[in-house]
C-alpha positions, 0 to 999 in steps of 0.5 A: 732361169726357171727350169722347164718342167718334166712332162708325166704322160699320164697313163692310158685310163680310157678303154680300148674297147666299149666292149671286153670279155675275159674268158677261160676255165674255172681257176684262171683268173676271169674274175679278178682281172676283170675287176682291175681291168675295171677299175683301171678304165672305169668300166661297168663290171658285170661278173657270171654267179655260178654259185647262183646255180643250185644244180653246180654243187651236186654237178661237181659230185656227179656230172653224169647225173645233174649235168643236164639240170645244172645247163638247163639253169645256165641257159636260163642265167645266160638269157637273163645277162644276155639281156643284161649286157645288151641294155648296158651296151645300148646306154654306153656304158663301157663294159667288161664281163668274165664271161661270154653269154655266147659260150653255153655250148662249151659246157653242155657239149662236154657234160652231156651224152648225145641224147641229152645234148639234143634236148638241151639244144632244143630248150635253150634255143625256146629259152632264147626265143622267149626272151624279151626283144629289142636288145640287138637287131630286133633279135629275141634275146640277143647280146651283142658279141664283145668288141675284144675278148681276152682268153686266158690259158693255163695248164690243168696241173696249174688250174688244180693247184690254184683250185685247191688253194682258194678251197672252195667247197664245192670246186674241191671235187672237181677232178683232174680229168674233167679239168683236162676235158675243159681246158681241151674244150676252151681250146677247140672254141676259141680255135674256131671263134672268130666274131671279135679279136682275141688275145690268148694269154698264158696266165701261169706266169703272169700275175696282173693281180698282184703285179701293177708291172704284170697289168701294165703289160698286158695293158699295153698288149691289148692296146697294141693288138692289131690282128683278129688272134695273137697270142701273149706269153710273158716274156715272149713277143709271139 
């Protein structure tokens, strides 16, 4: 008599969501998670090139001097995605982003003194206006909000350490000061965001990078999410 065989359950490859956005400060992660994330569920990868920006370098040596060029640029390169994402979005393709198109302001709030953070509103909004429309609505320029945006956390302390060890040039004279400001100011907008779910993540513990374990249960996490906010802590159930 045959055995009967033991039934695999495959794992679950197809996204949960048609739309995700990684976010949080610079060190975190955004970038290799959401290539693995991609990979896992066949998505379209799109990632944010900062180092497109030829004001960032001089920015990170003098914010008060080369803050309102290196946003103006940002703004310029997020109305380009913007449009990216959205023409992505109207073909069906799945997508996954370590960025949000709708996070500018928390940059040029934090960088910019009041007199400057009137102008660049000003200008980033003709930028928006002249874009090409069509992409959502009918309005100018828009980009879809994501479907689920996973918001990764870390300490200051954590960020600094990781920032010094992949020495990237440019990010070595990013201070420990500026990175208490950011990580201030990533927590106050995802606060009051609320346009799609978020999963906020402690990322100092968890490692889906080099961990199939790790990604596996931040897998299932998102797929199990059920309110508009909650938080994941490894090894916690908050």
């Amino acid at each position: 008599m045959n055995a009967t065989p033991l039934t695999v359950t495959a794992p679950q490859l197809r996204p949960p969501f048609r739309y995700i956005a990684i976010e949080g400060p610079i060190g975190v992660g955004k970038t290799s998670l959401a290539r693995r994330l991609a990979e896992r569920w066949s998505m379209h990868p799109l990632f944010e090139r900062p180092q497109d920006n030829p004001f960032l370098e001089r920015f990170y040596r003098d914010t008060a001097r080369y803050a309102l060029p290196a946003q103006l640029h940002f703004a310029l390169q997020r109305a380009q995605q913007a449009q990216e994402v959205a023409a992505i979005h109207a073909a069906g393709t799945p997508l996954i982003a370590d960025f949000m198109t709708q996070k500018n302001e928390i940059f040029a709030r934090l960088t910019l003194p009041e007199d400057e953070w009137q102008l660049y509103r000003a200008l980033s909004a003709r930028i928006d206006a002249q874009a090409p429309r069509g992409a959502v609505g009918g309005n100018p320029g828009a980009a879809p909000a994501p479907d689920f945006v996973v918001y990764l956390q870390a300490s200051p302390e954590v960020l600094f350490a990781r920032i010094q060890k992949r020495a990237v040039p440019m990010e070595l004279q990013i201070s420990d000061a500026y990175l208490h400001a950011l990580c201030d100011a990533y927590n106050e907008f995802f606060y009051h965001y609320d346009r799609t779910p978020v999963l906020t993540v402690n990322a100092e513990h968890l490692n889906p990078l080099d961990s199939d374990a790790d990604l596996a249960l931040l897998v299932e996490r998102i797929g199990t999410m059920r309110g508009r906010k909650e938080f994941f802590v490894k090894g916690t159930s908050l």
